[in-house]
N, C-alpha and C positions, 0 to 999 in steps of 0.2 A: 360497565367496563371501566375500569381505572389502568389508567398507564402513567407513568411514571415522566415521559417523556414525549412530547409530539414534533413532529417536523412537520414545516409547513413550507411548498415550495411555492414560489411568488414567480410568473413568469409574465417583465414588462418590456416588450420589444421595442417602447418608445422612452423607455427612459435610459439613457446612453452612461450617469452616471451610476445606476445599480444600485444606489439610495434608495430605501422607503422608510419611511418613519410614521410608527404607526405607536398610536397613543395609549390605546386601551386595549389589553384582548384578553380575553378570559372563554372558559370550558366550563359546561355547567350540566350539572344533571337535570333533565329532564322529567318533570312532576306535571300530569295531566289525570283528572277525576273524572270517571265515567259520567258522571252523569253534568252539563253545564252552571253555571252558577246561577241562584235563583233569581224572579222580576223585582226588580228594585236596585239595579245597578248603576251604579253614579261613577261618572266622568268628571275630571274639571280639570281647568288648566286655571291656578294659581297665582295670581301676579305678584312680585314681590318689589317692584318699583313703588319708591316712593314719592309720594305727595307733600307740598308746603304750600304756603302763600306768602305772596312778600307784605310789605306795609299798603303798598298799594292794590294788593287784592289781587294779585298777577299771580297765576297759579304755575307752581316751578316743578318739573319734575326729573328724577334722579333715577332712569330708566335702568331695569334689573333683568337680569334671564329670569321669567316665567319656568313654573314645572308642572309636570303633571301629577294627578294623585287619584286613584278610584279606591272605591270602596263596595263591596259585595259579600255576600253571603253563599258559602259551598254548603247548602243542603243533602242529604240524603249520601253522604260518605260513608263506605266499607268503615269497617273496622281495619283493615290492610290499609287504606287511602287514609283514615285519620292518625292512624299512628307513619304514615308516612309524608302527611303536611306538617306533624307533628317534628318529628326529626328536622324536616329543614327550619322549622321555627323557631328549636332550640340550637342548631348551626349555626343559623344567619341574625336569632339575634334582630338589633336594631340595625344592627351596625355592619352591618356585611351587605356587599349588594347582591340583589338577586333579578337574572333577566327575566323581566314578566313579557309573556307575548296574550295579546289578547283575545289573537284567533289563527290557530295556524294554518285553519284554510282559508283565510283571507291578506294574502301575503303582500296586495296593493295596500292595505292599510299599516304594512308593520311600521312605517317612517312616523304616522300620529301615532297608534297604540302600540307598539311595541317599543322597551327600554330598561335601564336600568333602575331597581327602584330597590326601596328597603320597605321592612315591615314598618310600621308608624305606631300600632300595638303590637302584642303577643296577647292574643285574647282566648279564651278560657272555650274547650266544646262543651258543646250543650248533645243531651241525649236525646232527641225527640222523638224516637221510632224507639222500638227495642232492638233491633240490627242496624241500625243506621248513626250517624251522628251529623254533627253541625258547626260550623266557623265560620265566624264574620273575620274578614281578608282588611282589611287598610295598607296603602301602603302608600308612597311616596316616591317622586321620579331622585333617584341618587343624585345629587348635587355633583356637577363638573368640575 
């Protein structure tokens, strides 16, 4: 569905000024593959604080927001489902963000695995079935 236009009605009976201020919001189309991503799926959360020492051997650090990043592999993809990870890969690009959820029936976990992230490659399918095909996924939590 594409609209052109959404209304969103906010109703805060505790807030007396009628302010909200809301940072990020974005509409996204929805991409889920029949079949789940294959064994060998990696998680990791990132640090990007850095480390020094002084002269005296004092270890200093220069604390940084961490991110998240997985990486997996979508085996055994339609030809429908490759040419439509396909299209979002040439949308989104590096540089575009994209909401990844990592399970949507497990909605207690969306605050750790679910987020904004980008692609980190655009990496190449592979045909391994003769109906089927293949892509390895990287992606990265979008920087705030």
């Amino acid at each position: 569905v594409t609209k052109r236009w959404w209304r969103v009605k906010i109703v805060d009976n505790y807030n007396p000024d009628g302010f909200v201020d809301i940072g990020y919001v974005g509409a996204w189309e929805v991409w889920v593959p029949s079949i789940n991503y294959s064994v060998g799926k990696q998680f990791q959360t990132k640090s990007t604080t850095i480390q020094d020492s002084s002269i005296g051997l004092a270890r200093l650090f220069s604390r940084r927001a961490p991110y998240r990043s997985e990486a997996f592999v979508l085996d055994h993809l339609t030809k429908t489902e490759a040419d439509a990870l396909a299209v979002m890969m040439i949308n989104a690009d590096k540089d575009t963000p994209i909401l990844y959820i990592h399970d949507v029936e497990e909605p207690t976990r969306f605050p750790l695995r679910s987020y904004l992230a980008h692609f980190v490659e655009i990496t190449p399918f592979d045909h391994p079935y003769i109906d089927r095909e293949s892509n390895g996924i990287a992606i990265e939590e979008w920087p705030a």
